[in-house]
C-alpha positions in Angstrom: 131.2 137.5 152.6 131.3 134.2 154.7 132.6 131.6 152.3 133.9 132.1 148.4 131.5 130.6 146.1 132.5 127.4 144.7 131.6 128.0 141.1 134.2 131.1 141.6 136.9 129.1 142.6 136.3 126.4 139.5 135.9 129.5 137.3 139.3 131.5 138.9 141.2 127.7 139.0 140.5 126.8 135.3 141.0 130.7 134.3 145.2 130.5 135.6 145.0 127.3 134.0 144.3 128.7 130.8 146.4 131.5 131.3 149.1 128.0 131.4 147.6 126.5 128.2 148.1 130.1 126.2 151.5 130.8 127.8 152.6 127.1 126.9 151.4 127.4 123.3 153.3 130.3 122.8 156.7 129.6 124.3 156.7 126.1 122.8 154.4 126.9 119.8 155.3 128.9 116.5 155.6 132.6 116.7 152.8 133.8 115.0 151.1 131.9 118.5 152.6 135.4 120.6 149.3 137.5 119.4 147.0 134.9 118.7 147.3 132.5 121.5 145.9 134.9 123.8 143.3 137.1 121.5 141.7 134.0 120.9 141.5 132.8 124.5 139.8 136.5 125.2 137.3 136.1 122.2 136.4 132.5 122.9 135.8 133.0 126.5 134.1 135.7 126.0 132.2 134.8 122.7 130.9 131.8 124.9 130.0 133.4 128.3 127.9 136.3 126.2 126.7 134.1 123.1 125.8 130.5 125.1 122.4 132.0 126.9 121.1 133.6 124.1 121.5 130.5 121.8 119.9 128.3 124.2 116.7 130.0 124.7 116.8 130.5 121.1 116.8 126.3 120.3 114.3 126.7 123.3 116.9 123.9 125.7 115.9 124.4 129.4 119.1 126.6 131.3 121.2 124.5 132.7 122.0 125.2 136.5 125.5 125.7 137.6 128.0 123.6 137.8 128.3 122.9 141.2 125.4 123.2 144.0 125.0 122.3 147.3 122.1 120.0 146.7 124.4 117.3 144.8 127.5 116.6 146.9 129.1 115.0 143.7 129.2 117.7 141.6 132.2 119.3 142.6 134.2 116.2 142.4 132.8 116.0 139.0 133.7 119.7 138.1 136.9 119.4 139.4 138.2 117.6 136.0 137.7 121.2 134.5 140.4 123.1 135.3 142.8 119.2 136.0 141.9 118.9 132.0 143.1 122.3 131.1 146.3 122.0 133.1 147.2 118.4 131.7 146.3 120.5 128.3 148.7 123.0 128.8 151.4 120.2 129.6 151.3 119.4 125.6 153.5 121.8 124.3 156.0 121.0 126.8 156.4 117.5 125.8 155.9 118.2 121.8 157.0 121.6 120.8 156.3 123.1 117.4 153.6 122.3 116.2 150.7 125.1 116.2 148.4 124.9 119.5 145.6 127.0 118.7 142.5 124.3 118.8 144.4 123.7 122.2 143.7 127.3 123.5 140.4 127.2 121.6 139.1 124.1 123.9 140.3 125.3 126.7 138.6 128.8 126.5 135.6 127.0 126.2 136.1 125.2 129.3 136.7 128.3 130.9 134.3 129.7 129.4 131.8 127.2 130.7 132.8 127.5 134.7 132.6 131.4 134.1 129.1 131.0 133.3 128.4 128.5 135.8 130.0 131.5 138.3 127.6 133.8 136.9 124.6 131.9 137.0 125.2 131.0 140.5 126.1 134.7 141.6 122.8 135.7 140.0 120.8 132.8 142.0 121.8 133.7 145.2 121.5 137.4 145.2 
């Protein structure tokens, strides 16, 4: 392997931050946050890498392509703001503990969940 793939650095990047965001919620969060914090960043994630393509072909939208390609030189500036979002995210609890984070984690996942599939889809186009 020459180079890593860029879509596999957004996706590893925004994955530790959301590993920040559920850690954050639970320290700074209630308790009940120590199990479900991070089984609903897993299921969310998850839930959006598997479900997302086959509810797009489904309301017949066109694939989108992955996030960043070398075509458009913007678009890793652009994708950057991923995993920045998800870190500034996971600064919340720090500054305002106790209340319950769980929508937190739950927007984050899906952030993650989207680079993950943008490192997929890009895996899959060039092999």
């Amino acid at each position: 392997m020459k180079r890593l793939e860029p879509n596999l650095l957004l996706a590893m990047t925004t994955g530790f931050a959301l590993l920040l965001v559920v850690i954050t919620a639970t320290v700074y969060g209630p308790p009940i946050g120590l199990i479900r914090n991070p089984l609903l960043a897993i299921i969310c994630a998850g839930g959006f890498v598997l479900l997302n393509p086959p509810l797009l072909r489904m309301m017949k939208i066109a694939p989108r392509p992955p996030l960043i390609h070398p075509d458009s030189r913007g678009t890793a500036a652009w994708a950057s703001l991923f995993p920045m979002l998800v870190i500034a995210a996971a600064a919340i609890p720090v500054f305002w503990p106790g209340p319950d984070y769980g929508l937190l984690v739950l927007i984050a996942s899906v952030w993650f969940g989207a680079t993950a599939e943008s490192a997929l889809k890009a895996r899959s186009q060039a092999g």
